[in-house]
N, C-alpha and C positions, 0 to 999 in steps of 0.2 A: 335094606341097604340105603342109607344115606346118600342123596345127591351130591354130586362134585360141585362144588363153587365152581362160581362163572368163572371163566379166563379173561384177561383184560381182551376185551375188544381191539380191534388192529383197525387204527384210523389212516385215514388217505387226507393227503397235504399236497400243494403246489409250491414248489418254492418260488420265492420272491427274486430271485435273481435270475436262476434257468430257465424256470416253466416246468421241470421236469415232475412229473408226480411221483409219490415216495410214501412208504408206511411205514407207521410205527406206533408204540404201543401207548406210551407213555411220553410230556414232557422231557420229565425228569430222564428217563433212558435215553433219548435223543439230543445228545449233548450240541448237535447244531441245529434246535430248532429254531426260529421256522425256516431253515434253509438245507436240501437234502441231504447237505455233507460239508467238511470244516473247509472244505476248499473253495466253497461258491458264499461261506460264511465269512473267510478271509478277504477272498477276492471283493465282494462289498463292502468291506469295511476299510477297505485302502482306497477305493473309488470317494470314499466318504473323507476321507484325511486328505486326497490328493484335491479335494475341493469339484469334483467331477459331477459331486449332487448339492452341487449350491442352491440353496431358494434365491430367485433374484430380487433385487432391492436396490434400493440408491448407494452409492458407492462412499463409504467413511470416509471423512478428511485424515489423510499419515499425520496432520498433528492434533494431540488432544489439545493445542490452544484453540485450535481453530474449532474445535466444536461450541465455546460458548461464546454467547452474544457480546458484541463489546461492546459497556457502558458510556453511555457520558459521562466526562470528566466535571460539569458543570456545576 
C-alpha cells in the first residue's frame, strides 16, 4: 500500500496588529495574511490612511512654489 502524501503543514503566525497567535495552512487560504482576520487587516489599513503611522520628517511647504530655490534675476 502506497504512502499518503504529506498534508500541508499548519504553520503558527503572530499578527502584526493584535499579537494574537493564529494558524493556517497556506498563504494563499489565508486571505488576511499576515494579519489573524480581515478585521485587524481593515482596522490597520485605516490607521494608515487616517495618517496615525506617519514616518516623521520635516514638514512640506502647502505651495509647490515654494519648494524651489529662487534664482537671481542678474
Amino acid at each position: 500500500m502506497p504512502d499518503a502524501p504529506n498534508p500541508t503543514p499548519i504553520r503558527q503566525a503572530r499578527c502584526p496588529y493584535c499579537g494574537r497567535e493564529f494558524e493556517y495552512k497556506s498563504v494563499a487560504e489565508h486571505k488576511p495574511f499576515p494579519f489573524c482576520s480581515a478585521r485587524c487587516r481593515d482596522v490597520d489599513l485605516g490607521k494608515w490612511f487616517s495618517g496615525a503611522y506617519a514616518i516623521p520628517g520635516e514638514e512640506l511647504p502647502a505651495d509647490p512654489d515654494e519648494a524651489t530655490p529662487e534664482r537671481d534675476a542678474t
